[in-house]
Structure formats: structure tokens, C-alpha cells
C-alpha positions in Angstrom: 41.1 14.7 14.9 43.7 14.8 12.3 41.1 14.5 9.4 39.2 17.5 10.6 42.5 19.3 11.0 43.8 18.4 7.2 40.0 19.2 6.2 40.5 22.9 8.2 44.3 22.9 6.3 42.6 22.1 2.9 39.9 24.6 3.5 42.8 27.1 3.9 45.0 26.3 0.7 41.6 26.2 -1.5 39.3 29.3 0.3 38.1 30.3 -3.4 36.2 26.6 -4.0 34.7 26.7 -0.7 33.5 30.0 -1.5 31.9 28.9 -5.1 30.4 25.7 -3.0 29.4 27.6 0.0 27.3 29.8 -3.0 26.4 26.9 -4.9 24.8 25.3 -1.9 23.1 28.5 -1.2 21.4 28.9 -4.5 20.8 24.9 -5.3 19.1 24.9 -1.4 16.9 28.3 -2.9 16.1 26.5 -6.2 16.1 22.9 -5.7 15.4 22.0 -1.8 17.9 20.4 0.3 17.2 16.8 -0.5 17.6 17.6 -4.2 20.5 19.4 -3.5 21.9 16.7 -1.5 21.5 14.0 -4.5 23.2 16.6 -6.9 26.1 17.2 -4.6 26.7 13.7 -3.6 25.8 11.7 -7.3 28.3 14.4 -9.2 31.2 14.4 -6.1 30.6 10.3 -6.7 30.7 10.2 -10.4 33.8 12.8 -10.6 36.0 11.1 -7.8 35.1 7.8 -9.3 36.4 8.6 -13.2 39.3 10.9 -11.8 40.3 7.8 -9.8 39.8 5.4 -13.1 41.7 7.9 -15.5 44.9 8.2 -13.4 45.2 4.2 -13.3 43.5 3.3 -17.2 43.3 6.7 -18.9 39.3 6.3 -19.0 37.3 8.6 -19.6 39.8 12.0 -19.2 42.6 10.3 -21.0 46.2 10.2 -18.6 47.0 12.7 -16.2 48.6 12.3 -13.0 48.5 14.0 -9.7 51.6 14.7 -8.1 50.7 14.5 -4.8 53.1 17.8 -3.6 50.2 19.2 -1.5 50.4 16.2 0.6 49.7 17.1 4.0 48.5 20.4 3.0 45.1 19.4 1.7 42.3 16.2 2.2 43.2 13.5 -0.4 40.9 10.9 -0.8 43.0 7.8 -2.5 45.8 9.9 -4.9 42.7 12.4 -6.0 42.9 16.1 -3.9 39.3 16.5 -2.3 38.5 19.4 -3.4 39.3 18.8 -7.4 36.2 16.0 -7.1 34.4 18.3 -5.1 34.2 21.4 -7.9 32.5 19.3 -10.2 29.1 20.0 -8.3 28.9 23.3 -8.3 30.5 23.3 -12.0 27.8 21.1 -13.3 25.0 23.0 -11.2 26.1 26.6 -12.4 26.1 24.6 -16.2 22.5 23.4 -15.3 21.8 27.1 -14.4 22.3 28.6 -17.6 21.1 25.5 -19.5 17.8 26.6 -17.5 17.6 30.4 -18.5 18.0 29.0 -22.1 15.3 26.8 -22.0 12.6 27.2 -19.4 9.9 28.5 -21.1 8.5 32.2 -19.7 5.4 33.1 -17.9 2.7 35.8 -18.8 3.4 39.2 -17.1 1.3 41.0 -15.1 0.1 42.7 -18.8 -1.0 38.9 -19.6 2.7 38.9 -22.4 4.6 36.3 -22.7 8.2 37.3 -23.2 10.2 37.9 -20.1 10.3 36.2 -17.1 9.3 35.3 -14.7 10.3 30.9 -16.1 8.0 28.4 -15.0 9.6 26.1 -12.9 8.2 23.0 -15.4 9.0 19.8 -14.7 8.8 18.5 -18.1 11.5 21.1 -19.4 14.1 21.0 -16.5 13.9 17.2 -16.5 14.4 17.5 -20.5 17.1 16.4 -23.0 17.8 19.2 -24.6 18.4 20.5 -20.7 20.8 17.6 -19.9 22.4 18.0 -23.9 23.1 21.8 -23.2 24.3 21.2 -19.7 26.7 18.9 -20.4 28.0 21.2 -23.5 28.3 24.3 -20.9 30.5 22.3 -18.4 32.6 21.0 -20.9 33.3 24.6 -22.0 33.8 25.6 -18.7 36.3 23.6 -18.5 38.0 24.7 -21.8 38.7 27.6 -20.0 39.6 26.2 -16.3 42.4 23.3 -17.4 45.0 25.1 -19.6 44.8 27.7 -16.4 45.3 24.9 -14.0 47.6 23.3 -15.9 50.2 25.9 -15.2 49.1 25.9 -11.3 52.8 26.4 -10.1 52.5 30.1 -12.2 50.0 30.7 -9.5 48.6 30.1 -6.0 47.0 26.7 -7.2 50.2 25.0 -7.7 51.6 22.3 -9.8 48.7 19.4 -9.0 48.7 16.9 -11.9 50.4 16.8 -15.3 49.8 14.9 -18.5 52.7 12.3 -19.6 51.9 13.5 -23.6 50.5 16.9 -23.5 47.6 17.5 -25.9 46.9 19.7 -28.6 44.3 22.7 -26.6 47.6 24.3 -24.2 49.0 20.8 -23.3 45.5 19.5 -22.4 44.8 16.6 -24.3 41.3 16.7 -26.2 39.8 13.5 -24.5 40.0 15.6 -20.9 36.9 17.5 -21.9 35.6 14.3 -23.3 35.7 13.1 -19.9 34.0 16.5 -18.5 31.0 15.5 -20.8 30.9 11.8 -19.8 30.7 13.3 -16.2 28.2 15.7 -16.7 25.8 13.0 -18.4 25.8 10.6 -16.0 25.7 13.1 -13.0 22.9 15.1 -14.6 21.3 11.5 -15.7 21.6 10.2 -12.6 20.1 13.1 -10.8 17.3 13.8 -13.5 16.5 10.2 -12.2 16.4 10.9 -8.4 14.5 14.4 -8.8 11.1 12.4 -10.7 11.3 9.8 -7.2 11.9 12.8 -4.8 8.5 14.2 -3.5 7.2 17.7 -5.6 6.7 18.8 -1.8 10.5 18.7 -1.0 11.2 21.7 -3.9 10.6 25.1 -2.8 8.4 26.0 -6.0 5.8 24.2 -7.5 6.0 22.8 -10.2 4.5 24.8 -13.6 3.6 28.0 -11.1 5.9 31.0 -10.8 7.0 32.1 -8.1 4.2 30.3 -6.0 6.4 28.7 -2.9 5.1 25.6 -1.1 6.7 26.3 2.5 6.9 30.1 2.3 6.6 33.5 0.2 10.0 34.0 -1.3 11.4 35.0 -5.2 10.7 33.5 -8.1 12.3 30.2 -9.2 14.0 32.8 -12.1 16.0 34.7 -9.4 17.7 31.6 -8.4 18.4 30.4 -11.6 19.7 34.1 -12.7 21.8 33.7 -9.2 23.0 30.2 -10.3 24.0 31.4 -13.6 26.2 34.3 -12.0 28.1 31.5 -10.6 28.4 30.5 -13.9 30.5 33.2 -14.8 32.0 33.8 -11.8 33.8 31.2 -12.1 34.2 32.0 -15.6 35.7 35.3 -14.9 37.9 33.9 -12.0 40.1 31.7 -14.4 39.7 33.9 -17.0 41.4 36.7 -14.8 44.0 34.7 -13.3 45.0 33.4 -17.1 45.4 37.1 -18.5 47.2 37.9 -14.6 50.0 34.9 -15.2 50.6 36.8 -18.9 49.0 33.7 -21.2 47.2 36.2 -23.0 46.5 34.3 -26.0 45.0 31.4 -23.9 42.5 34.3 -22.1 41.5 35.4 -25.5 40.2 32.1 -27.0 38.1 31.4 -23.6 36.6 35.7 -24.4 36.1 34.4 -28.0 34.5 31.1 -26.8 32.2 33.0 -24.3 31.0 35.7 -26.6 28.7 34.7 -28.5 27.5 32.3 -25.8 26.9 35.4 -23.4 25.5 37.5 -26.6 22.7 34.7 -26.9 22.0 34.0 -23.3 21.4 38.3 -23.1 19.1 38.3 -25.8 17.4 35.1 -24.0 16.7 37.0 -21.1 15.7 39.8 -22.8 12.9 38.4 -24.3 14.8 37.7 -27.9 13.5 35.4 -29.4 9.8 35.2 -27.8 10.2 31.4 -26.2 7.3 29.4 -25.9 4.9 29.9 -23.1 4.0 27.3 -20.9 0.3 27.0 -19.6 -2.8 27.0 -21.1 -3.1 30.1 -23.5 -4.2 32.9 -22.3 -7.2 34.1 -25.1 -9.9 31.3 -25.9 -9.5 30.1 -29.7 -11.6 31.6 -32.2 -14.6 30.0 -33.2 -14.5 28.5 -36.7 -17.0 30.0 -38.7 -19.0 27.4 -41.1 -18.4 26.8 -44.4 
């Protein structure tokens, strides 16, 4: 009884993660199917409790930071680490996935028979990919560029004054090794997932694979509204922090997370927007001209 109450009490202090979880699970369910979903909550919650846990007793692989435990009896702590910090890694590292996905998944042929906007064909071979897992793990470091200066100065706002570093570093106080440690997180999460997904039956995701759109239990949106969905999550929690940091008056922080995210959000537009063409997937769509003898 008292663990669902301090779970009600940490639901409570923290009602802005549970809602970017409660969205994440909605679009990852849409996208992925609830057993991948499962494997991508649990292996990332996992991995993140399990180097937040290491760092605050050997400085590996964030570097030194330490929790100061004031919510104590406000909110669910698993050992000296708050739930819910473990817990945002999920849908941080699916909303990075997200937008890794609308860079990258190649585009299927319009009703016109073109191939330069969406629908993206859910393609196994490209969202189980490196350069997918390379420029997820680049995006949730970022993110995160943005998030810890912010929560760093927690007791300025409604977060409050968490964890600290014993030698602030050079990026706001936040020591350059603690987004190291995002990217060692990512890769193994993303790794380990990548791994499940090829095991999981194709049956258990709603789209199949290399088709558009085409749903294996039921008619529904393409796999590209869901991916659009999950990289509005993106940057809504982008916009969250970055609101908050201009609201506590650390302007100049705010401005190098705008200056970070423009051209980043100037390229992902012009993805989306057909610019460049991206490579089609599929068979192509006229037959090859005959070579003519010589």
C-alpha cells in the first residue's frame, strides 16, 4: 500500500513526465506493437537506472553527480536514483529514434507513381540500420544538451534541487562526460532493442514490413503519421525545457539550445518536404531500358 501511495505522490510532483510517457506509450504502441514497445521501455528504464546507479558510486559513464535525496517521501526512489529520472530515458530515446526515422526511412511512390514525400516505408533493413542507431544516439544526446543545464538549476523551478555535480563542468556547470553518458545509454538501449525487434515476430508490429500504410490487424494510418507524432514529442519536450530556461531568466542558456536546434529543424523540414529526393525503397517503378546492340 505504501508503494502505490508514494507511486500516486510521485505521479503528482512529476505530472509533466507521465504526460510525455503516457504519449510516448501511445505513439510507440501505434508504431511499434505492444511487445516491442514493452522491450524498448523496459531495456532503456534497465540500462538508464543501471549507469545512473554506477555513476553516483564510480563516476562511470555520466561522470559524478549526486542526488540529494530532498524529495524523499515525495516521489518513488528506487536505490538513491528518483524513478521517474530512469524512467524519461524511454521516451527520450524513442522520440530521438523518431526523428532519426523521418531522416532516414526511405519514401514511397505517391498515388502519381513519385517518389518524394511520404508516405516512409516501414523497412526493416533501414530502421534496424546504423546510421539509424548513430543519428539516434546523436539526437538524445542533444536533447539533453538542452534538458541538464535546465535541470540543474531545478530549485529555480517546480523540478527542484535533485542532484548536483561536486566539480561543475564546462557546458552551464554540466560536466561534458554527462552527455557522454547519454550516448553510452542510447547505444546500448537502441543496440539492445535493435536486437530484440529481429527475434520478435513481423506479426506482433502493426505495419508490415516494406508496405505503407498496409496494417496486419486492422486499417489504420500510415507508419509515417506515427513517426511524424513521435517526432512531435521530440520537440515537445524540446520546447518544454526550452520555455522553462528563457521563463527562470537564463536567456543565454535558451539561446544556444534555439541555435543548436536550428539548423537541425531547418534540415528535418526540408526532409519532409521532399528536399533532397531520398532513395525509394521497392522495386522501381519503370522497367529498365533495353540496351540497344552495338
Amino acid at each position: 500500500m505504501d508503494f502505490f501511495i508514494l507511486l500516486i505522490k510521485t505521479v503528482l510532483l512529476r505530472p509533466y513526465v507521465f504526460v510525455f510517457l503516457a504519449v510516448f506509450l501511445l505513439i510507440a504502441s501505434r508504431l511499434l506493437g505492444w511487445p516491442r514497445t514493452a522491450a524498448f521501455l523496459l531495456l532503456t528504464w534497465i540500462t538508464a537506472f543501471l549507469c545512473e546507479f554506477s555513476s553516483t558510486r564510480t563516476g562511470f559513464p555520466f561522470g559524478w553527480y549526486h542526488y540529494t535525496g530532498s524529495t524523499q517521501g515525495q516521489e518513488l526512489y528506487i536505490s538513491n536514483v528518483p524513478f521517474m529520472d530512469s524512467l524519461s530515458f524511454a521516451f527520450l530515446l524513442f522520440a530521438s529514434y523518431c526523428v532519426a526515422l523521418a531522416f532516414l526511412l526511405p519514401h514511397g511512390p505517391d498515388q502519381h507513381g513519385r517518389r518524394s514525400r511520404p508516405p516512409f516505408v516501414w523497412d526493416p533493413t533501414v530502421r534496424r540500420s546504423w546510421p539509424v542507431l548513430s543519428l539516434t544516439v546523436l539526437l538524445f544526446a542533444f536533447i539533453d544538451v538542452v534538458i541538464d543545464p535546465v535541470a540543474l538549476r531545478g530549485e529555480r523551478w517546480f523540478l527542484g534541487r535533485i542532484y548536483f555535480y561536486p566539480e561543475p563542468g564546462i557546458h552551464f556547470g554540466v560536466p561534458i562526460a554527462n552527455y557522454l553518458g547519454w550516448a553510452v545509454v542510447g547505444l546500448v538501449s537502441l543496440s539492445a532493442y535493435f536486437f530484440c525487434d529481429r527475434r520478435l515476430s513481423p506479426s506482433s508490429t502493426p505495419f508490415r514490413n516494406g508496405v505503407p500504410g498496409e496494417s496486419v490487424a486492422q486499417e489504420g494510418p500510415a507508419p509515417t503519421t506515427w513517426v511524424l507524432l513521435g517526432c512531435g514529442l521530440y520537440y515537445g519536450v524540446l520546447v518544454f525545457n526550452l520555455a522553462v530556461t528563457f521563463w527562470i531568466g537564463e536567456a543565454l542558456i535558451g539561446l544556444t539550445g534555439v541555435l543548436i536546434y536550428l539548423p537541425i529543424t531547418v534540415l528535418l523540414t526540408l526532409r519532409l518536404l521532399g528536399y533532397p529526393p531520398s532513395p525509394a525503397a521497392g522495386p522501381p517503378l519503370t522497367a529498365p531500358a533495353q540496351r540497344m546492340p552495338e
